[in-house]
C-alpha positions as CSV (number, residue, x, y, z in Angstrom):
1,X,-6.3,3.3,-24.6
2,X,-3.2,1.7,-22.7
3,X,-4.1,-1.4,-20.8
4,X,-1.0,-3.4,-19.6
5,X,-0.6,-7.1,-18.9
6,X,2.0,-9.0,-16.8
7,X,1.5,-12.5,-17.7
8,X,3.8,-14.5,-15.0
9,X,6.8,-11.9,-15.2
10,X,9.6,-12.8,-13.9
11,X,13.6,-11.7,-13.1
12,X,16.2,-13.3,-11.9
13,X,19.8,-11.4,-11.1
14,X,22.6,-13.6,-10.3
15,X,21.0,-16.5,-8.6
16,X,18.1,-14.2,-6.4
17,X,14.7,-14.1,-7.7
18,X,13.9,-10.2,-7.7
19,X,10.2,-10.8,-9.2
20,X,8.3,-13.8,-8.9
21,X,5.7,-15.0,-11.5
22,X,3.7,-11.7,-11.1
23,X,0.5,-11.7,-12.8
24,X,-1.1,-8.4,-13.0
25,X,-3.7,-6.8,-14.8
26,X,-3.5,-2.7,-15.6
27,X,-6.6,-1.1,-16.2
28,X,-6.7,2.1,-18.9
29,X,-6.5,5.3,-17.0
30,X,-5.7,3.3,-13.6
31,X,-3.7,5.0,-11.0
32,X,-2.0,1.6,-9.9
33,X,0.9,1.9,-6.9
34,X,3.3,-0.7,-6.8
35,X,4.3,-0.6,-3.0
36,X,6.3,-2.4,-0.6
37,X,9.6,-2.5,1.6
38,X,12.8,-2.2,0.3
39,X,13.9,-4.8,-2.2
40,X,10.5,-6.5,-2.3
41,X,10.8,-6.2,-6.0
42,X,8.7,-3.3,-7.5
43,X,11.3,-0.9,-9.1
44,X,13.0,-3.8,-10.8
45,X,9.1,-4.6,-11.6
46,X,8.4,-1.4,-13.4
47,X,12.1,-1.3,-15.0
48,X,10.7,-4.5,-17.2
49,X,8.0,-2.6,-18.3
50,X,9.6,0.3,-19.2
51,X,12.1,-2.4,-21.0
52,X,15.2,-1.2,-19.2
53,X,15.5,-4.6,-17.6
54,X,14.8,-8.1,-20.0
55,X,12.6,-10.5,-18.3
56,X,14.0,-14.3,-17.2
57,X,9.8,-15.4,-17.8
58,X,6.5,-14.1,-18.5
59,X,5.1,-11.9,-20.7
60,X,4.1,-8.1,-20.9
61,X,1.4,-7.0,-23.1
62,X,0.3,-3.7,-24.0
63,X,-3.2,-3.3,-25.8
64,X,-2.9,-6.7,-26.1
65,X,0.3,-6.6,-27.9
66,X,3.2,-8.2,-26.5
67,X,6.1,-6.0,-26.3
68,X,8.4,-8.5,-24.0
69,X,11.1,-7.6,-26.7
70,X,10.5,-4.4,-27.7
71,X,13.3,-1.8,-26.6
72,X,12.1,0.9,-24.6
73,X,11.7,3.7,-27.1
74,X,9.4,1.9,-28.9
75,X,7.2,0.9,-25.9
76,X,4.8,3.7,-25.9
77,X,5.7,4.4,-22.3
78,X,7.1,7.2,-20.5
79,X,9.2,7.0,-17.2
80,X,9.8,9.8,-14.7
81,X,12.4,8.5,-12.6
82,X,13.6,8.8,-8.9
83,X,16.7,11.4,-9.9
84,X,14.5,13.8,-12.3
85,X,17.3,12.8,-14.9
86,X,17.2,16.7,-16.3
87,X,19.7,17.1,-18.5
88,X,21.8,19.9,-17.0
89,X,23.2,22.1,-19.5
90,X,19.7,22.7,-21.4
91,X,16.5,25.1,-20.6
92,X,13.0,24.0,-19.1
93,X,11.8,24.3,-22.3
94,X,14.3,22.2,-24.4
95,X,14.1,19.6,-21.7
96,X,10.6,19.1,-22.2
97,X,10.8,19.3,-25.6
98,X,13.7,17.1,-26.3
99,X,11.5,13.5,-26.6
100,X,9.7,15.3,-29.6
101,X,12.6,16.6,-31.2
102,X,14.7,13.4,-31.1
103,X,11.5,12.2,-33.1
104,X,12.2,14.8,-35.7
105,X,9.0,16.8,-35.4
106,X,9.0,20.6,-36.6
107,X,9.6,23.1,-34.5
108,X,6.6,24.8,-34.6
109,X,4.6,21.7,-33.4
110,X,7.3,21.3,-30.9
111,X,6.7,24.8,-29.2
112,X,3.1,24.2,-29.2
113,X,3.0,21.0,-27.4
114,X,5.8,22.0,-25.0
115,X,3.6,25.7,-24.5
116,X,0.5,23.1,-23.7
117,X,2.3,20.8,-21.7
118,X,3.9,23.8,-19.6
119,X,0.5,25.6,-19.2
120,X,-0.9,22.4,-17.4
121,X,2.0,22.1,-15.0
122,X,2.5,25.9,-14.1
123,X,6.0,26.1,-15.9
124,X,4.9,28.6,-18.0
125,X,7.6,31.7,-16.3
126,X,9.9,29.0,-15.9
127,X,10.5,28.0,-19.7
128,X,14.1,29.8,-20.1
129,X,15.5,28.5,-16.6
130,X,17.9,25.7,-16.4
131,X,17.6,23.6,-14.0
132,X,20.0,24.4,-11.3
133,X,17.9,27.4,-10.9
134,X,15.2,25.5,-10.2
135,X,13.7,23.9,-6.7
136,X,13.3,20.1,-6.2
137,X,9.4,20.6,-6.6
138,X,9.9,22.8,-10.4
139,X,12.3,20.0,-11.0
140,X,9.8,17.0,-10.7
141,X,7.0,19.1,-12.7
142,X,9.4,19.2,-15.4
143,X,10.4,16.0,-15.5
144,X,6.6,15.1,-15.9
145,X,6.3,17.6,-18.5
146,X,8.9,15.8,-20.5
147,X,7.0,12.4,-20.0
148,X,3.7,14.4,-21.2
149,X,5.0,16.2,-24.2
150,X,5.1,12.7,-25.9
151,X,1.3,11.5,-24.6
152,X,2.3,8.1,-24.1
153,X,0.2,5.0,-23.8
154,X,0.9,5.1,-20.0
155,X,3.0,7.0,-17.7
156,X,5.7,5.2,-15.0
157,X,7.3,6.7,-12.3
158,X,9.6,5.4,-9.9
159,X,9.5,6.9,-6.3
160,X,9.5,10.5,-8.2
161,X,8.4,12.6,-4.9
162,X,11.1,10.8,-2.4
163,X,13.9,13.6,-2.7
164,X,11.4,16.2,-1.9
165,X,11.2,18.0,2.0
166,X,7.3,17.0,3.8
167,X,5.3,19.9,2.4
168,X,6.9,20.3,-1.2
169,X,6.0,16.4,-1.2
170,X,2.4,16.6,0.3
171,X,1.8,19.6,-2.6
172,X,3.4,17.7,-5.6
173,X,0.8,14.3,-4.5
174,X,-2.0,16.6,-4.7
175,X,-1.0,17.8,-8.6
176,X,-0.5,14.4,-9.7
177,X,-3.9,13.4,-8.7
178,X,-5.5,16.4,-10.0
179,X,-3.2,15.4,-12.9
180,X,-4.0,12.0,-13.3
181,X,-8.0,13.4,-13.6
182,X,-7.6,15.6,-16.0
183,X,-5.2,13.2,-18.6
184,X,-7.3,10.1,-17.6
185,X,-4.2,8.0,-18.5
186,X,-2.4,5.0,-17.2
187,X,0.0,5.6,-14.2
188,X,2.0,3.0,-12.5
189,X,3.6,4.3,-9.8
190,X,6.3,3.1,-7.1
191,X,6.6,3.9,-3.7
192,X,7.7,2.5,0.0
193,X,5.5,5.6,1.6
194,X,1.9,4.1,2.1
195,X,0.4,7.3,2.7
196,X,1.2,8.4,-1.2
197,X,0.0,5.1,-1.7
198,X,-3.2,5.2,0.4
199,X,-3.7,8.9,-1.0
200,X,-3.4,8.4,-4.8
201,X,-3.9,5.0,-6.0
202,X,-7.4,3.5,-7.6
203,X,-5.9,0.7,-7.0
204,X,-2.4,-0.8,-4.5
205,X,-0.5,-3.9,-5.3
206,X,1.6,-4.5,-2.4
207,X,4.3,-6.6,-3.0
208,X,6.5,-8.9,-0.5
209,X,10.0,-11.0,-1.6
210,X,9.5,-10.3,-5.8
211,X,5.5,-11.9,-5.3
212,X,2.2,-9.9,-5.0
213,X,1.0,-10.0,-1.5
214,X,-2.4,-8.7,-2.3
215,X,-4.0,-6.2,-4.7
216,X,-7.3,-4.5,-4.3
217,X,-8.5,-0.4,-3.6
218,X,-6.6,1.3,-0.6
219,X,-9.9,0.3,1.6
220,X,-9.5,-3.1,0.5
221,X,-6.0,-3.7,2.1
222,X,-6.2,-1.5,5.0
223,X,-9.9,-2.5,5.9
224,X,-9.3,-6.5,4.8
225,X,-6.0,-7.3,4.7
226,X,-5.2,-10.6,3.4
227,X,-2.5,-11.5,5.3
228,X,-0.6,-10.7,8.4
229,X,1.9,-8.8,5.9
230,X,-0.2,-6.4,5.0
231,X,-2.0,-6.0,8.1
232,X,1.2,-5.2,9.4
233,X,2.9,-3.1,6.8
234,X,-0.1,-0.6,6.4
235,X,-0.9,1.7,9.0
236,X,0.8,4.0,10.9
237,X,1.4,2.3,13.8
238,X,0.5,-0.8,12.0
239,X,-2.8,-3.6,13.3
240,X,-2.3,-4.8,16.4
241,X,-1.0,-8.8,16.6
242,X,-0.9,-11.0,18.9
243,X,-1.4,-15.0,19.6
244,X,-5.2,-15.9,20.2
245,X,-7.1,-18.4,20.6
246,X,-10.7,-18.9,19.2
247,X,-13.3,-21.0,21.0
248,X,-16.9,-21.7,21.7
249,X,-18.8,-20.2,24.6
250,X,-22.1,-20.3,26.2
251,X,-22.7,-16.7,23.9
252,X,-21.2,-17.2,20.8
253,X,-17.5,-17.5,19.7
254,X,-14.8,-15.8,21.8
255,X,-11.0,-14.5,21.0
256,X,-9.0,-14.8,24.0
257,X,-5.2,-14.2,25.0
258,X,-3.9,-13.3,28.2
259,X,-5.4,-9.9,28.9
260,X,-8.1,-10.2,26.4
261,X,-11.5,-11.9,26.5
262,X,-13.8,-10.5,23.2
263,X,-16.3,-11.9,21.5
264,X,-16.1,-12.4,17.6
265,X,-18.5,-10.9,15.2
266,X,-19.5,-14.2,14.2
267,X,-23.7,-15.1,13.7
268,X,-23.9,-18.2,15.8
269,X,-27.1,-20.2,15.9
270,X,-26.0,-23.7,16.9
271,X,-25.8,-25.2,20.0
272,X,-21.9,-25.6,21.7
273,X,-21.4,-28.9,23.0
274,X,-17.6,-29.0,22.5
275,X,-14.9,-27.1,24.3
276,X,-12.5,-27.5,20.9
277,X,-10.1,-24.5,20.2
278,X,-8.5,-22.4,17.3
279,X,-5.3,-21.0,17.7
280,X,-4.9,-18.0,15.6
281,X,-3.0,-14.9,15.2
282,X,-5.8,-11.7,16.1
283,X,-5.5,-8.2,14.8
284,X,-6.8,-5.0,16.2
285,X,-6.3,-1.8,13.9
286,X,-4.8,1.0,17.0
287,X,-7.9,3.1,15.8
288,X,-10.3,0.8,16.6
289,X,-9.4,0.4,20.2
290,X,-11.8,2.7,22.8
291,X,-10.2,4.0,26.2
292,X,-13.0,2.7,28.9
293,X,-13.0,2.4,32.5
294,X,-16.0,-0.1,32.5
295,X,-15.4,-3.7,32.5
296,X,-13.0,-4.6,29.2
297,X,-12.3,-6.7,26.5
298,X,-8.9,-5.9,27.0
299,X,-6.9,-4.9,29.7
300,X,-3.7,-3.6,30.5
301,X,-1.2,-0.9,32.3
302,X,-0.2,2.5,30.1
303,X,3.9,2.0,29.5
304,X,3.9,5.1,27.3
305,X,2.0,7.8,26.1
306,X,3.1,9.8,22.3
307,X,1.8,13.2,22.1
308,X,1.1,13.4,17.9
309,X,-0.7,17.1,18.4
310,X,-4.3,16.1,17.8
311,X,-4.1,12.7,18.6
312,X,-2.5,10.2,20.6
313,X,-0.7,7.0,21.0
314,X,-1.1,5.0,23.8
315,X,1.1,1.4,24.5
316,X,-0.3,-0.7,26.7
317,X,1.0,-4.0,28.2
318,X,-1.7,-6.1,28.1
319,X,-2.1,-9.0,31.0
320,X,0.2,-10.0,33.1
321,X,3.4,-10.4,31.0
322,X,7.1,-8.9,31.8
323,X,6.9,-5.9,29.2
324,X,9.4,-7.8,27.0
325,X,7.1,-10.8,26.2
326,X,6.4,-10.8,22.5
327,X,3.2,-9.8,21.2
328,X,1.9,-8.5,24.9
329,X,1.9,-4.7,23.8
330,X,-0.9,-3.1,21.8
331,X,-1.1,0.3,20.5
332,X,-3.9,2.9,20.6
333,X,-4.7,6.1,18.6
334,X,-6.9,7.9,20.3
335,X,-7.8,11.9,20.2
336,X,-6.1,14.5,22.0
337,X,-5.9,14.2,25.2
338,X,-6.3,11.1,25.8
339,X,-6.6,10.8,29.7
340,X,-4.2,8.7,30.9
341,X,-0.9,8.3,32.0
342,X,2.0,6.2,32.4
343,X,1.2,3.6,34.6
344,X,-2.8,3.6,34.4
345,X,-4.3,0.4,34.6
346,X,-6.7,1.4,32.1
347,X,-9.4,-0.8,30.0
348,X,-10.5,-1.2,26.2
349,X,-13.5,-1.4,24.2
350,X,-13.7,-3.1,20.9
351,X,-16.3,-3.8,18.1
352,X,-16.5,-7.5,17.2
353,X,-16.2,-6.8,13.4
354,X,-12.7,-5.0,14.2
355,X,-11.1,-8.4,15.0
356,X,-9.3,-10.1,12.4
357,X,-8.2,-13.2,12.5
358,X,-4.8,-15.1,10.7
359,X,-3.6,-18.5,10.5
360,X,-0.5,-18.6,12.5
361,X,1.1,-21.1,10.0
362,X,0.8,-19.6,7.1
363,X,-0.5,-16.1,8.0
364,X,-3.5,-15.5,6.1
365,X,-6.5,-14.2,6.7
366,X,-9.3,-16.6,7.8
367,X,-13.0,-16.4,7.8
368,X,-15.3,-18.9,9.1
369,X,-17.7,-21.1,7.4
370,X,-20.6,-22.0,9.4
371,X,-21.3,-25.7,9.8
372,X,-24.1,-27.4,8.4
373,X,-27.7,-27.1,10.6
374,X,-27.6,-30.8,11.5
375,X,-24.0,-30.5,13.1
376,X,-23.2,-28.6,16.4
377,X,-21.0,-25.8,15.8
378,X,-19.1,-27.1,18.3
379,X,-17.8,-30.1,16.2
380,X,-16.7,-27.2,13.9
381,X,-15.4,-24.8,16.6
382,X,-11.9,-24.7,14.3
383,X,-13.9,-24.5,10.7
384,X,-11.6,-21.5,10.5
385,X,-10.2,-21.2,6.7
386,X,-7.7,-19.0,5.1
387,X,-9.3,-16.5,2.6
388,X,-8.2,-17.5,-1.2
């Protein structure tokens, strides 16, 4: 079993906060992705639980023992870093096998684990190479060979697929998962490419400026983002934002913005007797959005169209704004072709439970509470909370 625990961690370099109080709680066998922009925190996150980096606060625990102060040999973890750290001058075989022999184990041990370990990753033929005769792909396989000879507590890798070419790096995410099945072990994992998150992870904790942003399953962030953060920073292109406003009408509750006009997936059963309005940031996912000549939700003129192969995407300026207004554009994905051109005046459709909804101060996510029977839901037309 290997269950970590970051109990308020922080780190502090030279007067910047690089993690902030980050509470976290690692499941055994987890695939848990630490993702997020540059400097937002998570390498320097998973160098102070390897121990390579001392935390300012908090704690960490492993199996419920706190090895805050431990150094890192005696941490039970292994790390599989960004560079494949290989050391140069020594075969496949005595790289995977040096973590065991440091330990003193006899050799004949040592060849067996290193024989099993290079079975599972197909290194087999490769055993009497060095690693300049390697590729980039062999490379990173052996570098997680060395990490599995040990059979650590809980495996951490920082960004280990990032110097590898589209395919090699599509390939290599497909082994780790398979891999990941088959050990059934703890892997924390950092990346800034959401599709290996998205792809691999039981579970994503995004992180923005050294805090958690939000943590939950890929479907979880991408499908209920908590925040205008993550709605923007997953997805490719990201949600759809723009200033809203949410008020009552004679059918129900309505976003509107200049161009738009769409009711919200709200269950209304109260009379409207106030004209009171919300404003709020809305949030459209590009997929969501349905080309449609009928009458619209939304409308707009075609400004560009991207040819993707089987899909495409289509930008639309919405209303009547000078194409350099802020928040006036949205973005469509929609399959191959599409049907429109550059300068269509073109319509679309939307589902009412596609529409999300932020607080423009603070921007997170709100939901609405309804209002009790006696009161007209128009006395509550702004009842519009952010989610905890």
């Amino acid at each position: 079993m290997a269950r970590l625990y970051l109990d308020a961690i922080s780190k502090r370099f030279a007067g910047t906060d690089a993690v902030r109080a980050v509470t976290l709680d690692i499941a055994h066998g987890e695939f848990l992705v630490l993702l997020g922009p540059s400097g937002c925190g998570k390498s320097t996150l998973l160098r102070l639980i390897a121990g390579l980096e001392e935390p300012t606060a908090g704690r960490i625990l492993l199996d419920g023992n706190d090895i805050s102060d431990e150094p890192p040999q005696r941490r039970d973890l292994a790390m599989v870093f960004q560079s494949y750290a290989l050391y140069p001058h020594l075969t496949v075989e005595k790289n995977i096998g040096f973590p065991l022999r440091s330990r003193r184990q006899p050799r004949r041990q040592i060849a067996d684990r290193v024989a099993e370990v290079a079975t599972v990753l197909g290194l087999g033929e490769l055993l009497d190479r060095r690693p300049a005769a390697l590729s980039g792909g062999q490379r990173q396989r052996v570098a997680l060979a060395r990490a599995m000879v040990r059979d650590p507590g809980a495996f951490l890798m920082d960004e280990p697929l990032s110097n590898l070419d589209a395919k090699l790096r599509s390939a290599t995410r497909a082994e780790l998962i398979a891999l990941h099945r088959r050990l059934g072990a703890t892997f924390v994992y950092v990346t800034h490419d959401q599709v290996e998150a998205m792809t691999m992870a039981t579970r994503i904790a995004l992180l923005n400026g050294g805090r958690i942003e939000q943590v939950g399953t890929p479907e979880e962030l991408y499908d209920r983002p908590r925040s205008t953060f993550v709605a923007g920073f997953l997805g490719s292109p990201p949600m759809n934002l723009f200033d809203a406003e949410v008020r009552p009408h004679i059918d129900g509750l309505r976003v509107t913005a200049e161009g738009i006009d769409a009711a919200l997936g709200i269950d209304v059963d109260s009379a409207i007797d106030s004209a009171t309005s919300t404003h709020v940031i809305a949030g459209i996912r590009p997929e969501r959005l349905r080309i449609t000549s009928d009458i619209s939700a939304i409308r707009g003129q075609v400004t560009m169209v991207e040819n993707l192969g089987s899909e495409e995407l289509v930008h639309v300026q919405i209303g009547d704004a000078a194409p350099t207004a802020a928040n006036r554009t949205v973005v469509a994905r929609a399959p191959r072709p599409a049907g429109v051109r550059v300068g269509d005046a073109i319509g679309f459709a939307v589902d009412p439970t596609d529409i999300h909804l932020f607080d423009p101060a603070t921007g997170l996510r709100l939901t609405w509470q309804r209002p009790p029977s006696d009161v007209p839901l128009g006395a509550h037309a702004t009842a519009a909370v952010p989610v905890p």
